[in-house]
OpenMM code with the backbone's topology and positions (N, CA, C; nanometers):
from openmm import Vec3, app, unit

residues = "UNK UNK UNK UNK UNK UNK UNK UNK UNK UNK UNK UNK UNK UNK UNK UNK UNK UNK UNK UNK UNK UNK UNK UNK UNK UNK UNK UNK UNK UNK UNK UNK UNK UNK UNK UNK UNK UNK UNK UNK UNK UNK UNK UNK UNK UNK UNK UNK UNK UNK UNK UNK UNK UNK UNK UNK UNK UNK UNK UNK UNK UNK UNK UNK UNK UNK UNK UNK UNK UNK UNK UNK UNK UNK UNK UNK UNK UNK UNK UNK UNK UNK UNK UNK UNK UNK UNK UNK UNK UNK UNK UNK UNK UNK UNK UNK UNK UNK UNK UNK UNK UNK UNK UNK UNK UNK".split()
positions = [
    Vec3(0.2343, 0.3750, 0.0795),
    Vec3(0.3275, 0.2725, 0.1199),
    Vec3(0.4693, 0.3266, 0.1030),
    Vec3(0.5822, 0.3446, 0.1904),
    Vec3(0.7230, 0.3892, 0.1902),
    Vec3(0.7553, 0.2080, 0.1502),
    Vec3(0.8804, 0.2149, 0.0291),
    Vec3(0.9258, 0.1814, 0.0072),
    Vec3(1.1198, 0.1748, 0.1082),
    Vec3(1.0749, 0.0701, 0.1652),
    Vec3(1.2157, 0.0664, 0.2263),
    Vec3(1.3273, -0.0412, 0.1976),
    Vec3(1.4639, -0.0114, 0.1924),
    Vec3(1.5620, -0.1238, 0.1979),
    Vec3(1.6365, -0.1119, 0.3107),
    Vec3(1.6186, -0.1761, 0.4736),
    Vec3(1.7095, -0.1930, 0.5467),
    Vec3(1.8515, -0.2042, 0.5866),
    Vec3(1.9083, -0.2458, 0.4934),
    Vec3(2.0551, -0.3088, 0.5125),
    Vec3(2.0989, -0.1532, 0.4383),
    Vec3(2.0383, -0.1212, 0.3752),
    Vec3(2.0978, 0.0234, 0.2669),
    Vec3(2.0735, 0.1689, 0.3694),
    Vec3(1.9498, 0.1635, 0.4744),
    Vec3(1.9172, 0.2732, 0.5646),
    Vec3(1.8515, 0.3696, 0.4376),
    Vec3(1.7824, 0.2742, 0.3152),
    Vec3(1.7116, 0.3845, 0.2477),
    Vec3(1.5674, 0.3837, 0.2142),
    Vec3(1.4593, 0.4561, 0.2018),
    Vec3(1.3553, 0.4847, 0.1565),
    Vec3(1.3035, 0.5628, 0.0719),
    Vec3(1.1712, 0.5589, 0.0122),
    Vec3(1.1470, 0.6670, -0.0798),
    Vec3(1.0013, 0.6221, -0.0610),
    Vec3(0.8152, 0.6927, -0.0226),
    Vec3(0.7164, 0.7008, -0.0518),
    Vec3(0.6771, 0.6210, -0.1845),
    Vec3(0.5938, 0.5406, -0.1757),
    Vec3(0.5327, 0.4895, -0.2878),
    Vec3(0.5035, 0.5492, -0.4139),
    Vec3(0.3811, 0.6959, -0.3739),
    Vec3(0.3075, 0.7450, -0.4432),
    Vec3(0.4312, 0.8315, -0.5296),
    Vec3(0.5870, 0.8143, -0.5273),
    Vec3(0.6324, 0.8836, -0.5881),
    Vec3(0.7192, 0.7682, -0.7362),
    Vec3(0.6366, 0.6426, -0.6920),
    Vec3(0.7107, 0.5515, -0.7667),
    Vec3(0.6210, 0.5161, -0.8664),
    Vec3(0.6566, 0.4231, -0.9847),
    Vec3(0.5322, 0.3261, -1.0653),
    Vec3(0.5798, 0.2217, -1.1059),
    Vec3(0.5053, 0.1361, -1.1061),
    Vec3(0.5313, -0.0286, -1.1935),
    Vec3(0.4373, -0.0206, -1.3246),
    Vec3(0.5371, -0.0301, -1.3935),
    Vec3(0.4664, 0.0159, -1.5898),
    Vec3(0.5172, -0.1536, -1.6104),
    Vec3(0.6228, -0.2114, -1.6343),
    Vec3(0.6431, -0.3317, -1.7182),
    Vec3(0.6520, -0.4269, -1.6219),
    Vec3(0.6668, -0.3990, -1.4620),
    Vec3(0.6364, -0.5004, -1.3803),
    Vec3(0.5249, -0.4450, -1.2808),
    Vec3(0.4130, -0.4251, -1.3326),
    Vec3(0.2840, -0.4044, -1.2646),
    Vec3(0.2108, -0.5962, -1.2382),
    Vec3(0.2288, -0.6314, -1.2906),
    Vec3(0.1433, -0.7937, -1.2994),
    Vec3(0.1877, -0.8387, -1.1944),
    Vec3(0.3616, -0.8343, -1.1089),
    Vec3(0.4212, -0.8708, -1.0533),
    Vec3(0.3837, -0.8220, -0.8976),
    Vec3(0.3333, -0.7113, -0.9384),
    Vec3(0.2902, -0.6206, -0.8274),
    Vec3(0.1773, -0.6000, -0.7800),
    Vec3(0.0655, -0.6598, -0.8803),
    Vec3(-0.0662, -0.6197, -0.9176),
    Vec3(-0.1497, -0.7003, -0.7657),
    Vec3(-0.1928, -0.6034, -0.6872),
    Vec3(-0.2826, -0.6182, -0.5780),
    Vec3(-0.2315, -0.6903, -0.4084),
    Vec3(-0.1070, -0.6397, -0.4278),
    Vec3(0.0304, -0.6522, -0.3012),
    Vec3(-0.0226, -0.5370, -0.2027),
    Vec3(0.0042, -0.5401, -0.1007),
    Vec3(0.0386, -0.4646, 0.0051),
    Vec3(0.1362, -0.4668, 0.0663),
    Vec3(0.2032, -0.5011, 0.0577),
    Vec3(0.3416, -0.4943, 0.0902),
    Vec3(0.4334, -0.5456, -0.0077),
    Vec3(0.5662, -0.5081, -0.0098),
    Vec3(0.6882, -0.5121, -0.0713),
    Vec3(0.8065, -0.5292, -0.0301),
    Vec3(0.8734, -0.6576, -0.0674),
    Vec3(1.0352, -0.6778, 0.0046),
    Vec3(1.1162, -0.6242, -0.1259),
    Vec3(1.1837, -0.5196, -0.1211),
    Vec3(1.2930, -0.5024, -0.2578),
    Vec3(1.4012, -0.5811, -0.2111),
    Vec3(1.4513, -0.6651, -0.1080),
    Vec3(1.5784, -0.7676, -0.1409),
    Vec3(1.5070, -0.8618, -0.1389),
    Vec3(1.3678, -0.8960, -0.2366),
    Vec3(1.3266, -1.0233, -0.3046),
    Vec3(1.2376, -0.9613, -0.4320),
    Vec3(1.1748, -0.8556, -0.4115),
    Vec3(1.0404, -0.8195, -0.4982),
    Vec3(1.1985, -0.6955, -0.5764),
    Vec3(1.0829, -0.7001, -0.7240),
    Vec3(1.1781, -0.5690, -0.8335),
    Vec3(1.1266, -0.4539, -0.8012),
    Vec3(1.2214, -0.3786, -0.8066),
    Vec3(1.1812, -0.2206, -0.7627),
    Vec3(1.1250, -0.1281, -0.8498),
    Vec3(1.0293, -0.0459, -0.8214),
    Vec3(0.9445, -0.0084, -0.9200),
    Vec3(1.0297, 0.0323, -1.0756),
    Vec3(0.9534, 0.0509, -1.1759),
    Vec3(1.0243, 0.1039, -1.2736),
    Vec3(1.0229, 0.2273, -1.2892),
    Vec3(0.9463, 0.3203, -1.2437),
    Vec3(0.9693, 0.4293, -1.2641),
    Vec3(0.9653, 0.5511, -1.1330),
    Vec3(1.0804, 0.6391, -1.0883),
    Vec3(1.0329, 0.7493, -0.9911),
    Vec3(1.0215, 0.8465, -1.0561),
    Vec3(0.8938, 0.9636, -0.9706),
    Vec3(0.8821, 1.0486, -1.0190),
    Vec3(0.8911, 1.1763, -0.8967),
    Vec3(0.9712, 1.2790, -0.9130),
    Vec3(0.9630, 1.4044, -0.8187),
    Vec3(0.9563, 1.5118, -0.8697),
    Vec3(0.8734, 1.5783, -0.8095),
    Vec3(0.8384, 1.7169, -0.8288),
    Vec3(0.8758, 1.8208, -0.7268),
    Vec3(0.9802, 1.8833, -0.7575),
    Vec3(1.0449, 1.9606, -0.6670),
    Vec3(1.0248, 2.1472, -0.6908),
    Vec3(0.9732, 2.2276, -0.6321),
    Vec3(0.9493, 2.3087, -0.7171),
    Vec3(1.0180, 2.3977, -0.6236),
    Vec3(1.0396, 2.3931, -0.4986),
    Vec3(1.1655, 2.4306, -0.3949),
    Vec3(1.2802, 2.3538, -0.4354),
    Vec3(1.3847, 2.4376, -0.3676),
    Vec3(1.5259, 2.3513, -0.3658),
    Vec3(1.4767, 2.1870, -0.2412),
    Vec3(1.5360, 2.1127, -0.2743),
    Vec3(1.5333, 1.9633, -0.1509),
    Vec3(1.6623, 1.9493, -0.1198),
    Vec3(1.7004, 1.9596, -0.0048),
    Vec3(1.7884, 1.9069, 0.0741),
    Vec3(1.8456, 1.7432, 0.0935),
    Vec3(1.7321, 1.7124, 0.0777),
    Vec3(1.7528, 1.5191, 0.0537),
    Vec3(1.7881, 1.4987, -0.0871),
    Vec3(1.8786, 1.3895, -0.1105),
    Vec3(1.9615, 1.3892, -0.2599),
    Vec3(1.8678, 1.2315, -0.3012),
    Vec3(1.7734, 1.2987, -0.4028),
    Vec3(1.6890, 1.1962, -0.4013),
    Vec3(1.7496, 1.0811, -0.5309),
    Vec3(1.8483, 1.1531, -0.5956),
    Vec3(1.9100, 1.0576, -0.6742),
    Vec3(1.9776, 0.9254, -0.5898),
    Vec3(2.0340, 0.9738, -0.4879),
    Vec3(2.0806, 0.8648, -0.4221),
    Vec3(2.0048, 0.7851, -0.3557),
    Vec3(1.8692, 0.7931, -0.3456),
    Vec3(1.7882, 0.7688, -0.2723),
    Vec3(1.7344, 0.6633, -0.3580),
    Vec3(1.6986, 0.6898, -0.4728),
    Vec3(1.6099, 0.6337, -0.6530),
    Vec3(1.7463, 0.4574, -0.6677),
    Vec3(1.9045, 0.5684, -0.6978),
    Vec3(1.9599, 0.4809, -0.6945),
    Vec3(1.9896, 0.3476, -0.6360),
    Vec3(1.9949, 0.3958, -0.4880),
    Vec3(1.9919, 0.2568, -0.4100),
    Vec3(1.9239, 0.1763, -0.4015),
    Vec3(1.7456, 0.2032, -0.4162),
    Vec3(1.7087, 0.1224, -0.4144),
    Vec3(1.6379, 0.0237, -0.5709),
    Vec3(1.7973, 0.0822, -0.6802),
    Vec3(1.7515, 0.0201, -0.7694),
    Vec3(1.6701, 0.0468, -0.8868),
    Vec3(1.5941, 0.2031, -0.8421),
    Vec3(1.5118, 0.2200, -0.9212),
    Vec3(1.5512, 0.2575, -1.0978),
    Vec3(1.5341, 0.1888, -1.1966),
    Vec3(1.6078, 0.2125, -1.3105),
    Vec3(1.5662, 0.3432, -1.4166),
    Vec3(1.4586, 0.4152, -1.3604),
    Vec3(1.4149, 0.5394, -1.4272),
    Vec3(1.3736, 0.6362, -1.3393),
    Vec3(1.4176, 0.7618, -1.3778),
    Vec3(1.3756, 0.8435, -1.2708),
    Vec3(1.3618, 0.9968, -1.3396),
    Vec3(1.2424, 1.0562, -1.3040),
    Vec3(1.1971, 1.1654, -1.3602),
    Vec3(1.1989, 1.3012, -1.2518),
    Vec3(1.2513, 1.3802, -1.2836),
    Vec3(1.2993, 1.5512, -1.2020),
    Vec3(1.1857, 1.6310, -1.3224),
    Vec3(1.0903, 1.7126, -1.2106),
    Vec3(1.0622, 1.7717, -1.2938),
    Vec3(1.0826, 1.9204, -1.1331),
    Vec3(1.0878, 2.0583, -1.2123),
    Vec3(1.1062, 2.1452, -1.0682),
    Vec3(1.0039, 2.2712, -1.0779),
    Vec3(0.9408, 2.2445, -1.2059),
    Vec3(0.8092, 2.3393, -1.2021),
    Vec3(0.8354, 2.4304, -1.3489),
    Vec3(0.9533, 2.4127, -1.3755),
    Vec3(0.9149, 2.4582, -1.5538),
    Vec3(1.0083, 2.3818, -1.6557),
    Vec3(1.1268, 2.2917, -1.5979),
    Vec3(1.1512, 2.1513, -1.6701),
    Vec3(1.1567, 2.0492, -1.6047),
    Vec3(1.1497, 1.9432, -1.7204),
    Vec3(1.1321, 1.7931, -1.7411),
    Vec3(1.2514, 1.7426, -1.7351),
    Vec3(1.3199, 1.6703, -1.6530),
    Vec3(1.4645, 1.5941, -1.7027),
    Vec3(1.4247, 1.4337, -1.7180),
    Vec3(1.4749, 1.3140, -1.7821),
    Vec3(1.4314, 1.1858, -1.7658),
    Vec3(1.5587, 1.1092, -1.7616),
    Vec3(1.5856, 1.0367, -1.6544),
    Vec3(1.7112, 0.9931, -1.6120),
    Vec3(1.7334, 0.8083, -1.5585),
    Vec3(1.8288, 0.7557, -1.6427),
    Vec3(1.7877, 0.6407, -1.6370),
    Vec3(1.9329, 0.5722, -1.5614),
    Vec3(1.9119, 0.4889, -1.4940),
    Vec3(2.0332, 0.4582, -1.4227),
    Vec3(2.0917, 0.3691, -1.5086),
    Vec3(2.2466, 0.3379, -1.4653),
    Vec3(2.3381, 0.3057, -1.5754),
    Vec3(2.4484, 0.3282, -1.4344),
    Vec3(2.4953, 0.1487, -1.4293),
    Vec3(2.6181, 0.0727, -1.3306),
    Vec3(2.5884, 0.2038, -1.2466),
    Vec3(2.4686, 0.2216, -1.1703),
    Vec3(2.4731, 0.2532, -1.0217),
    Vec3(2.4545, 0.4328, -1.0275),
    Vec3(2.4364, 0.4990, -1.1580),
    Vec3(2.4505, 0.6000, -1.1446),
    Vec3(2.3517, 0.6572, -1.2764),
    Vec3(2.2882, 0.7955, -1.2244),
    Vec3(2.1576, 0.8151, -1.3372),
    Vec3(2.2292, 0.9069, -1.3985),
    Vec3(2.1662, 0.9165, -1.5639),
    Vec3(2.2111, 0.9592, -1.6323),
    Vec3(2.0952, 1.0376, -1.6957),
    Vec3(2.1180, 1.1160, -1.7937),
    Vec3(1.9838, 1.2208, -1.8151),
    Vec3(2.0065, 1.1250, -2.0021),
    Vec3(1.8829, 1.1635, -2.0161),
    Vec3(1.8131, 1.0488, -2.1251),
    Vec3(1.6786, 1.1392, -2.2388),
    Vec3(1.7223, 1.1696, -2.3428),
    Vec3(1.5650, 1.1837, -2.4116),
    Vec3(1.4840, 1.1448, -2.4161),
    Vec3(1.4505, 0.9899, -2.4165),
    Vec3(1.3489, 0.9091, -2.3996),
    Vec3(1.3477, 0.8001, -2.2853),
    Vec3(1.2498, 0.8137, -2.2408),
    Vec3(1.1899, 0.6780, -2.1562),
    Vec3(1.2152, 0.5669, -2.1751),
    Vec3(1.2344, 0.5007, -2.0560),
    Vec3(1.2366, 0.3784, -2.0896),
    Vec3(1.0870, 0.3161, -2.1034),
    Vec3(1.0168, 0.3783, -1.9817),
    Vec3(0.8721, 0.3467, -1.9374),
    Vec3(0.7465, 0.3782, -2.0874),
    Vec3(0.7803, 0.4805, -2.1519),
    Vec3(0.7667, 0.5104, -2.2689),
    Vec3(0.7970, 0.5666, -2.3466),
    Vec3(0.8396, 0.4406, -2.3922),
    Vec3(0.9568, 0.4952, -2.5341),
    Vec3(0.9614, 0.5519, -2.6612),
    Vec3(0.7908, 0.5834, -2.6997),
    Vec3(0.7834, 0.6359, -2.8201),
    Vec3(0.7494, 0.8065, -2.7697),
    Vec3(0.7765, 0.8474, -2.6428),
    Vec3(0.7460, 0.9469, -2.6499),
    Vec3(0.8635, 1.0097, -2.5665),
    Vec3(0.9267, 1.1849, -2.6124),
    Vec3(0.9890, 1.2320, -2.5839),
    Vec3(0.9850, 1.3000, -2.4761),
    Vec3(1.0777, 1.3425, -2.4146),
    Vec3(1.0979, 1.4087, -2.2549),
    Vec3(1.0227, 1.5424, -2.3144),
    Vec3(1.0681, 1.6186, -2.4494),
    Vec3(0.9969, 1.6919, -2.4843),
    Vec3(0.8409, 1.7086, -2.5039),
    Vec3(0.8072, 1.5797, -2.5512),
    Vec3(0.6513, 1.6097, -2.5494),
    Vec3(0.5765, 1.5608, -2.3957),
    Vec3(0.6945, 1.4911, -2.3576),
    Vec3(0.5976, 1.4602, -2.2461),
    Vec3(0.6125, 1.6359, -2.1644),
    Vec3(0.6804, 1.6996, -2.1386),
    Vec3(0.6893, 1.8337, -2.0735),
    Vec3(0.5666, 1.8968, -2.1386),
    Vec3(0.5707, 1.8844, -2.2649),
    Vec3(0.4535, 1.9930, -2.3489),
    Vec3(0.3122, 1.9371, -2.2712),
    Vec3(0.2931, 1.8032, -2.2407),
    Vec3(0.1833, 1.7959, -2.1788),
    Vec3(0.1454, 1.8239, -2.0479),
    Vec3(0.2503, 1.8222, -1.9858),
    Vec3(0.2623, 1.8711, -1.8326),
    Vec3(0.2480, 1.9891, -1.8201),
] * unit.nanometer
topology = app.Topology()
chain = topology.addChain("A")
for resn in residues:
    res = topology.addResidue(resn, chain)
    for name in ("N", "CA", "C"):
        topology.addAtom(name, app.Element.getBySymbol(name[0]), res)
């Protein structure tokens, strides 16, 4: 499922998103309005080439409040803050565990 916001001209693929604290909200939808429904809580990309598409701006617009870069040998975890992501030790999605250990498991 692409996640789209019209009025913004932005998108981002589902399978790169997750609903951790608003999954119930979401739980067995096929479709999604983000200017009514909450936008997932967490993105995740794996970039292991350079990307040309600036996927921060992409995460941002449509709201998304956590967002994970990983490019094939680090972990960054980045949480938005008034419109703009910021790099973060811990999760919001899970918070007892570190960007560090979560990398060690990856």
């Amino acid at each position: 499922m692409t996640l789209k916001q019209e009025d913004l001209k932005k998108g981002i693929e589902r399978d790169n998103c997750y609903d951790i604290q608003n999954e119930r909200a979401v739980r067995g939808r096929q479709t999604l309005d983000l200017q009514t429904d909450t936008p997932p809580d967490l993105g995740i990309e794996i970039d292991i080439t350079s990307s040309s598409v600036n996927k921060f701006g992409i995460y941002s617009a449509l709201g998304i409040p956590e967002f994970w870069k990983y490019n094939g040998r680090v972990l960054k975890f980045y949480q938005l803050l008034e419109g703009n992501y910021v790099e973060c030790e811990f999760s919001m999605a899970f918070p007892l565990v570190s960007v560090t250990e979560i990398a060690e498991f990856v």
